[in-house]
C-alpha positions as CSV (number, residue, x, y, z in Angstrom):
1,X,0.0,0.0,0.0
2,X,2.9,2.1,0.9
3,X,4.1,1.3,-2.4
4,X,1.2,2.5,-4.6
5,X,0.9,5.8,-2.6
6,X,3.8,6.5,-3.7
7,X,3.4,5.7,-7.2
8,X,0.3,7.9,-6.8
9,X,2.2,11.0,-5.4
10,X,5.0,10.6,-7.7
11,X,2.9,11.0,-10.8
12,X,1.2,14.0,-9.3
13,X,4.7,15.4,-8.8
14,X,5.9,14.1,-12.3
15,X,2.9,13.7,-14.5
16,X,2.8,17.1,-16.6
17,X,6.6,17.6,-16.9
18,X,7.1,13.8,-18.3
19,X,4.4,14.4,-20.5
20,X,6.0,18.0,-22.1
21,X,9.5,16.3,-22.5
22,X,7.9,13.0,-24.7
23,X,5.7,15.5,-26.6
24,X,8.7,18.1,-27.1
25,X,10.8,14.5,-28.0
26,X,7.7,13.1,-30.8
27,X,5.7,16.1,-31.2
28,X,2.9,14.2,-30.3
29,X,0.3,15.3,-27.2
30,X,-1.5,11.9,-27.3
31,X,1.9,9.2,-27.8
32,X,3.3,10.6,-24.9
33,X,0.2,10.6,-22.6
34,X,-0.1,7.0,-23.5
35,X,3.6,6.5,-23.4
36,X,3.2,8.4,-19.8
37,X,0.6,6.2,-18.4
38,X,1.4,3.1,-19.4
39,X,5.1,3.7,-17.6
40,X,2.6,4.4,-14.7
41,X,1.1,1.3,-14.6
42,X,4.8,-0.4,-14.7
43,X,5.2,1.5,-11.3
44,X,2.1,0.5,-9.5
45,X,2.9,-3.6,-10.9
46,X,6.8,-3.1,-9.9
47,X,7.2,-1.1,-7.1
48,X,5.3,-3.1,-4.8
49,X,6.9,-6.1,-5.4
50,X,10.9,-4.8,-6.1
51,X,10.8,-1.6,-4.0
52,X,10.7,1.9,-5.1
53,X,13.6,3.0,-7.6
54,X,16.0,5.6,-6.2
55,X,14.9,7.8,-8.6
56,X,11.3,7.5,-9.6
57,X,11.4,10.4,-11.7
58,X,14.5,9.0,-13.9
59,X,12.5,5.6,-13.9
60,X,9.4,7.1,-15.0
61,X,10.9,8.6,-18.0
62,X,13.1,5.3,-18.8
63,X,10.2,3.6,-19.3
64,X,8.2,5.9,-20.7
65,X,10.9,6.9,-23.5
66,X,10.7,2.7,-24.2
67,X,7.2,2.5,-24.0
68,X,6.9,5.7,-26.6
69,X,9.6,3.5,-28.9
70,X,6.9,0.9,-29.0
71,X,4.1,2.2,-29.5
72,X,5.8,4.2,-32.6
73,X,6.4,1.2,-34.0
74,X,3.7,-0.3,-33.7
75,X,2.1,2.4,-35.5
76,X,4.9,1.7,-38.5
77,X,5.9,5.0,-38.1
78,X,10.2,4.5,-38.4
79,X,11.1,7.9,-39.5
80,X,11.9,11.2,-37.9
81,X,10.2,10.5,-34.9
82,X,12.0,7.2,-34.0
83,X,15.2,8.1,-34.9
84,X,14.8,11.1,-32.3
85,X,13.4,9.3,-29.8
86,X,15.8,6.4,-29.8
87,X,18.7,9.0,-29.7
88,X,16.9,10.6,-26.9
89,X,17.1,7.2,-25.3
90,X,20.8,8.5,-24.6
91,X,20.1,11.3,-23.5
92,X,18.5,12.9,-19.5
93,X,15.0,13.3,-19.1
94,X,13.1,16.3,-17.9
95,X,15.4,18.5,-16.2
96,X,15.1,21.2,-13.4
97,X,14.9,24.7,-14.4
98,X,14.4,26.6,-17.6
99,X,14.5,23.7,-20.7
100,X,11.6,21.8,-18.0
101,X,10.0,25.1,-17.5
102,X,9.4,26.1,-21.1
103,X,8.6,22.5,-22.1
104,X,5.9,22.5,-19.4
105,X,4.6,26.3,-20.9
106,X,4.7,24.3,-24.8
107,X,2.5,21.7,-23.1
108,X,-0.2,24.4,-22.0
109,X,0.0,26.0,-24.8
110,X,-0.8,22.8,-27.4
111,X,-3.7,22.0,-25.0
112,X,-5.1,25.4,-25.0
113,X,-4.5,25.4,-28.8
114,X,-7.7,26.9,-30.5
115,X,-8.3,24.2,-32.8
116,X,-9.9,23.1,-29.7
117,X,-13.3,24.1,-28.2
118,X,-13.2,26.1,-25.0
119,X,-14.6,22.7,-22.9
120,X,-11.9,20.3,-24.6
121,X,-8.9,23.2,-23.8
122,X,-9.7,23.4,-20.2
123,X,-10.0,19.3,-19.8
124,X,-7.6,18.5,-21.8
125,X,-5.0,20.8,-19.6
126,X,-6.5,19.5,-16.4
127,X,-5.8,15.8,-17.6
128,X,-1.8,16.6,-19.1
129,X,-1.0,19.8,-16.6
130,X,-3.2,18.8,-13.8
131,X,-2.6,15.0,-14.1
132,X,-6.2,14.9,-12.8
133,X,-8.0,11.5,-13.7
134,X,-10.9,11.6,-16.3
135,X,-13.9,11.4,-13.0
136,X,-12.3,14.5,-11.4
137,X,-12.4,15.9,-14.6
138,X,-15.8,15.2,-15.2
139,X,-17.3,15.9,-11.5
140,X,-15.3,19.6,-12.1
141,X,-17.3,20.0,-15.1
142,X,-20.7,18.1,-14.5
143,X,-20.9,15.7,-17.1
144,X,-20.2,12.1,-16.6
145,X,-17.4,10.6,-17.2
146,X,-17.5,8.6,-20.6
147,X,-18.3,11.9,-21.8
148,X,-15.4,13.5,-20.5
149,X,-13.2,10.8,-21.3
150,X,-14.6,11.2,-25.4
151,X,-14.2,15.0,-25.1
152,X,-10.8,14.3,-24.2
153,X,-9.5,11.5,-26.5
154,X,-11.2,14.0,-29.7
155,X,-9.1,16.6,-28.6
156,X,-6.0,14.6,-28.6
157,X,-6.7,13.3,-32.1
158,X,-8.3,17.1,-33.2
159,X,-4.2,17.8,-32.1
160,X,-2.7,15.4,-33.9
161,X,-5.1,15.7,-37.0
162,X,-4.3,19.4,-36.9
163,X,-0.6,19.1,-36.7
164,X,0.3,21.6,-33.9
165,X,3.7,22.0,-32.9
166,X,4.2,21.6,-29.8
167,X,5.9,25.0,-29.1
168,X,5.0,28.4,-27.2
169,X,3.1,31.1,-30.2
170,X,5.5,33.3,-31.4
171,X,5.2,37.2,-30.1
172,X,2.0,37.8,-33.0
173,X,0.0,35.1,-32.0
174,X,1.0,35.2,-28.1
175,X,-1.6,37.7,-26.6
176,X,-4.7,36.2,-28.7
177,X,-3.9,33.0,-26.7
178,X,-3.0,33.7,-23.4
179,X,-7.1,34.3,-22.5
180,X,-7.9,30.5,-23.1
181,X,-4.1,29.6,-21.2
182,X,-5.1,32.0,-18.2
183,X,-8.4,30.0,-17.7
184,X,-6.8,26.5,-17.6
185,X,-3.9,28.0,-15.4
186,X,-6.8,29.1,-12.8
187,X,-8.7,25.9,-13.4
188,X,-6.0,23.7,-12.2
189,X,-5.2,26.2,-9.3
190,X,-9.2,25.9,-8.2
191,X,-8.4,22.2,-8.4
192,X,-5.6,22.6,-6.3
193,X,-7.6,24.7,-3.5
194,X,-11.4,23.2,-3.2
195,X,-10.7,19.6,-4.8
196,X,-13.7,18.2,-6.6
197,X,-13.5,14.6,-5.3
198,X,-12.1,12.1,-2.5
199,X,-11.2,12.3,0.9
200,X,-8.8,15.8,0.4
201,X,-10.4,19.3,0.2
202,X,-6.8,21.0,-0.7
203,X,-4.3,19.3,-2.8
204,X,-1.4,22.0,-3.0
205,X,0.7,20.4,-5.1
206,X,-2.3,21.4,-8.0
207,X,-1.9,25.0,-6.8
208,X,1.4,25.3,-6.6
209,X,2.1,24.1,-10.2
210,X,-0.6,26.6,-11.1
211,X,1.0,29.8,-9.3
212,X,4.4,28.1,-11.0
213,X,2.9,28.6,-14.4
214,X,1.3,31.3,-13.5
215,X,4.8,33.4,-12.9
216,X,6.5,31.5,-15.9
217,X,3.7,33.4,-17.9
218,X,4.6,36.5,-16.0
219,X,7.8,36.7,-16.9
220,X,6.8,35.8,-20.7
221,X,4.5,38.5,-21.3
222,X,5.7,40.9,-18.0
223,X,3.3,43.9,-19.9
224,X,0.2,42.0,-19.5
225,X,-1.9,43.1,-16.6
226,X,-4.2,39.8,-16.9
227,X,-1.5,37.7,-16.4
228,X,0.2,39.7,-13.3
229,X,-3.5,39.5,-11.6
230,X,-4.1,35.9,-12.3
231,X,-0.6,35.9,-10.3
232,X,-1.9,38.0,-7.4
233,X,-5.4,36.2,-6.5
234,X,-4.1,32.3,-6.8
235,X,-1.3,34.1,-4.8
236,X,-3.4,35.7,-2.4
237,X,-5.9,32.6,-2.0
238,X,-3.0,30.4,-1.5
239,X,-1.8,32.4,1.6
240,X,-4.7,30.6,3.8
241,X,-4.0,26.9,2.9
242,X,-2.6,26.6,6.2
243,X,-5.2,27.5,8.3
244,X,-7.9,26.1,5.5
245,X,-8.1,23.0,7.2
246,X,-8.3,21.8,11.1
247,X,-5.8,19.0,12.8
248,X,-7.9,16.5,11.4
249,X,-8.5,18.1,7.4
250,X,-11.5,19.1,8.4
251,X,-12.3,22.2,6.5
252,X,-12.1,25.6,8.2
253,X,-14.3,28.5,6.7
254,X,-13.0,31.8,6.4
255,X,-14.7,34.1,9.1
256,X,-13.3,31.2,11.7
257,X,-9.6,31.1,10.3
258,X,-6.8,32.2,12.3
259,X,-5.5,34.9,10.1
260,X,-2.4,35.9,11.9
261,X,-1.2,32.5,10.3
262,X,-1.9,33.4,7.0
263,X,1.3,33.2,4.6
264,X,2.0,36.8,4.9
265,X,4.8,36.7,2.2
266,X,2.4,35.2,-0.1
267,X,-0.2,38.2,0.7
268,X,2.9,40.6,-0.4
269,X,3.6,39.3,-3.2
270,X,-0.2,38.7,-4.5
271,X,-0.5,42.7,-3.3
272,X,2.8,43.4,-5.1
273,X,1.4,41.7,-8.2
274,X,-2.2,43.1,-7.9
275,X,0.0,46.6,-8.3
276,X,1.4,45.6,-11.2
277,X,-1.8,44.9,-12.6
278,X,-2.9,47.9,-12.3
279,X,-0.6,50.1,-12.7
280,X,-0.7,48.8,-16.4
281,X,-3.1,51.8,-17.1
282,X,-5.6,49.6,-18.7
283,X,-9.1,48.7,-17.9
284,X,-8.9,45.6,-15.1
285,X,-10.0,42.2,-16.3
286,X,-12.2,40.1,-14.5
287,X,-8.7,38.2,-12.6
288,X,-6.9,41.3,-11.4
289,X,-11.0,42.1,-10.3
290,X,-10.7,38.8,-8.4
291,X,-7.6,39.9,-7.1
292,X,-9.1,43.4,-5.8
293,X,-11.6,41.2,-3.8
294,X,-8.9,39.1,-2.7
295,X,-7.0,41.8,-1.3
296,X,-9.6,42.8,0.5
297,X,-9.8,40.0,3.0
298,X,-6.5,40.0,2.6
299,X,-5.8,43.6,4.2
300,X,-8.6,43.0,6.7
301,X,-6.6,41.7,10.2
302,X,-10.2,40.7,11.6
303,X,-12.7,38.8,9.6
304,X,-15.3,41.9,11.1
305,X,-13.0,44.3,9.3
306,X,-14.0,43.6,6.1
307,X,-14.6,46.2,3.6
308,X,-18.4,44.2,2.5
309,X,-19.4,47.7,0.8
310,X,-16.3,47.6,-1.6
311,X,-16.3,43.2,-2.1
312,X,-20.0,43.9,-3.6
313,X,-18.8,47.2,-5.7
314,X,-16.2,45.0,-7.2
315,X,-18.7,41.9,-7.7
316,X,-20.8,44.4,-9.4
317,X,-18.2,45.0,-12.0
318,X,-16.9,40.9,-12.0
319,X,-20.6,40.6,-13.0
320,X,-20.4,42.7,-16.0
321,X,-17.3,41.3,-17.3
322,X,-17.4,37.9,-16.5
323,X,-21.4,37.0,-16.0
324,X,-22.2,33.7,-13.6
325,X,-24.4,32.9,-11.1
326,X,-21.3,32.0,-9.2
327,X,-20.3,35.4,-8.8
328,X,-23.7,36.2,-8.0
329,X,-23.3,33.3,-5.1
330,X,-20.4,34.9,-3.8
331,X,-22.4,38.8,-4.1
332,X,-24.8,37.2,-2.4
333,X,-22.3,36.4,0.9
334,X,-20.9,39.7,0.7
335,X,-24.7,40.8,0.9
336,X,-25.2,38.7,3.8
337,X,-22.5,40.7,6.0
338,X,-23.4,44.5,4.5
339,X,-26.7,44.2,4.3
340,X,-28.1,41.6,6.2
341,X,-29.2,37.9,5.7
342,X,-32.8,38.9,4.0
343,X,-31.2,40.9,1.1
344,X,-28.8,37.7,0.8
345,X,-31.3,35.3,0.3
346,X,-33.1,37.5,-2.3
347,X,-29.9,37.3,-4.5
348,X,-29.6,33.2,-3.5
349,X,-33.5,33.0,-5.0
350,X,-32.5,34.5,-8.0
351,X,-30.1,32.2,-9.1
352,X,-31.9,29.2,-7.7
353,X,-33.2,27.8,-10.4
354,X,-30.5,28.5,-12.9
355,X,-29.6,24.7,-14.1
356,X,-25.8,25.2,-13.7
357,X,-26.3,25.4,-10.2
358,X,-28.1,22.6,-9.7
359,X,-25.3,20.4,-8.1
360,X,-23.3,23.4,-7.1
361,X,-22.7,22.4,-3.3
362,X,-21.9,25.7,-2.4
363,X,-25.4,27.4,-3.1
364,X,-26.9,24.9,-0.8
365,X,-24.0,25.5,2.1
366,X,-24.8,29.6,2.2
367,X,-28.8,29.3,1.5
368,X,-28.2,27.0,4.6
369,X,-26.7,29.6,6.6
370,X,-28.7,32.3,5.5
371,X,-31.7,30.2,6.5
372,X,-30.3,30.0,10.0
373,X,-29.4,33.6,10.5
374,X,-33.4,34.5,9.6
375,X,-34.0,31.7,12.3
376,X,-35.7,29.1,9.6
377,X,-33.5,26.1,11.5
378,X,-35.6,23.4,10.0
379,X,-35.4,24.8,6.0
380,X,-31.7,25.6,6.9
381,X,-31.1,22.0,8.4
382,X,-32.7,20.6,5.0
383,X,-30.6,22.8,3.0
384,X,-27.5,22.0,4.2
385,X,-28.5,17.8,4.0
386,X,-28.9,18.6,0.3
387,X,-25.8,20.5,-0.4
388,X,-24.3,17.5,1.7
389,X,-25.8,15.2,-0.9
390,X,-23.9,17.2,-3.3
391,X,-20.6,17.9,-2.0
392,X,-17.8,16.6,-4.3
393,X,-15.3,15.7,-1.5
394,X,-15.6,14.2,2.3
395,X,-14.3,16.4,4.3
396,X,-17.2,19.0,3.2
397,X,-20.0,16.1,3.1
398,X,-19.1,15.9,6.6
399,X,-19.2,19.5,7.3
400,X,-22.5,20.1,5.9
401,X,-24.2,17.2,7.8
402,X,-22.8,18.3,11.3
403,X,-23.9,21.7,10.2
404,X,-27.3,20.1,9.3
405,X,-27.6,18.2,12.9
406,X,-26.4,21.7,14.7
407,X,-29.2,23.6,12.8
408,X,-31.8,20.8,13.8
409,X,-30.4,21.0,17.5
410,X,-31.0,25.0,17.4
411,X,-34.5,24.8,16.4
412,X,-37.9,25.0,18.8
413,X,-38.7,22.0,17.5
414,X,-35.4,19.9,17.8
């Protein structure tokens, strides 16, 4: 068992980087994904019986490089591309530093490539980038998973059909991508801080590969104020992970974290980053407005110091530039705390009914509190057993039922 965890936490660790070096070596998104996972499956057969290599990462890419070799020829394909990947054989594997970096950025870039559809872009980074399994793909997206896994197998052959080099655009082509990268970036991030399945509600190694790319791109395109605010909010989320969750991973809202543990050189450099965005001089885009609420809380030394007033300004303009009845979700929380719980659950009742939230935990988990702070413990109580029903991951399935039995306990009738 000890074995196979860390098969498991090696490929999380070595997944996306692999992945870039076979498709830099073939030029070939899908050969080395399959090359990639089959060297996987080697690991979790081998390592439980012979022990765990002293280098899993060179091992990983061994076998992988062989694998690649294989399935080459078994596709009778003997040219170019064997003859550089058998002379690669010779060669080291994904290094440290700067080639790694910008293979890693070339990987992004193929899967984000706009012969793709928006949906295929973002799952198709989530699945090489993320190295997140086709079912947490799926759950992140609400579709079920033989759907996911066809969305993603078309766009590996759209790729390969297409012919895309597997390369970073040039500086022409470079801005008119970077939307669609900026969106995957901040999809594995979210990944990374509110996991969409199992027993973990954080993974930070997501996160952290997502702030990673995330600065990589800064320092590509340093004149891009989208780019230096996607920096500052994963930057400025990412300063609570430590206080996110309790002894046991139990999760730990916001109003109850201890915020003098918060990473306070991570709140500097999101602030620091959130400057540079705007002091581009252009008009802020819906990240560096992200940002602007993330500061916020971030300036705020008591969770009563909040600025609500400003957090619902800035949601007003997130609203126009990025439309979603998430936003209007999280509106409605900053409503609850300026306004007061019966303007919040006007906003919650507007969005109710709007199909995309219909397995959105979240919704459930504030209606539920709203409920309670109007007094309405049994509605609240019901609520919270739905979003519970819901809840992607255990740790909040968990939460939301004790909050459930807590809101039955509180009310005349319980």
């Amino acid at each position: 068992m000890d074995a196979r965890r860390t098969v498991e936490a090696v490929w999380r660790i070595e997944s996306a980087r692999l992945v870039a070096f076979l498709a830099r070596v073939t030029q070939d998104v899908g050969l080395a994904e399959e090359a990639a996972q089959e060297a996987f499956v080697c690991a979790l057969e081998q390592w439980p019986q012979r022990g765990v290599p002293r280098n899993p990462g060179a091992w990983l890419t061994t076998v992988a490089k062989r694998r690649a070799i294989d399935l080459i020829r078994r596709e009778h394909v003997r040219d170019r591309k064997y003859a550089r990947l058998a002379a690669d054989l010779l060669a080291p594997g994904p290094e440290a530093g700067g080639t790694a970096d910008s293979e890693l950025l070339s990987l992004v870039f193929v899967a984000c490539h706009p012969v793709l559809s928006r949906e295929s872009r973002a799952a198709l980074a989530l699945r090489l980038v993320g190295g997140l399994s086709t079912e947490e793909i799926a759950r992140a997206f609400l579709v079920p998973a033989a759907t996911m896994g066809q969305r993603i197998s078309r766009a590996k052959r759209t790729l390969a059909e297409a012919q895309v080099p597997f390369e970073v655009p040039g500086d022409e082509e470079l801005p008119t991508r970077l939307s669609a990268v900026l969106e995957v970036v901040y999809l594995v991030f979210n990944e990374g801080y509110s996991g969409t399945s199992g027993e973990e509600w954080i993974r930070r190694d997501l996160a952290e590969d997502a702030m990673r790319l995330g600065r990589i791109l800064a320092g590509l395109m340093p004149r891009e104020p989208e780019v230096h605010g996607l920096v500052a909010l994963m930057e400025l989320q990412a300063s609570r992970f430590r206080v996110r969750t309790g002894p046991d991973g139990e999760p730990v809202l916001l109003q109850h974290q201890d915020r003098s543990r918060w990473d306070r050189t991570l709140v500097t450099h999101g602030l620091a980053s959130l400057a540079r965005a705007k002091g581009a001089g252009r008009p802020l885009g819906p990240y560096t407005v992200q940002a602007a609420i993330a500061a916020c809380h971030a300036r705020a030394r008591r969770f009563e110091d909040t600025d609500w007033e400003a957090i619902i300004a800035l949601y007003d303009a997130l609203a126009q530039l990025a439309p979603s009845p998430v936003v209007e979700l999280n509106r409605a929380v900053a409503l609850l705390h300026a306004d007061g719980p019966q303007a919040a659950l006007e906003a919650l009742d507007a969005i109710r009914e709007d199909p995309r939230m219909a397995r959105y935990h979240l919704l459930g988990a504030v209606r539920g509190d709203v409920l309670l702070c109007l007094g309405r413990h049994a509605e609240a109580a019901e609520e919270l057993e739905r979003a519970a029903g819901v809840a992607p991951t255990t740790r909040e399935r968990t939460l939301l039922m004790e909050r459930a039995a807590a809101a039955i306990s509180a009310s005349p009738a319980g």
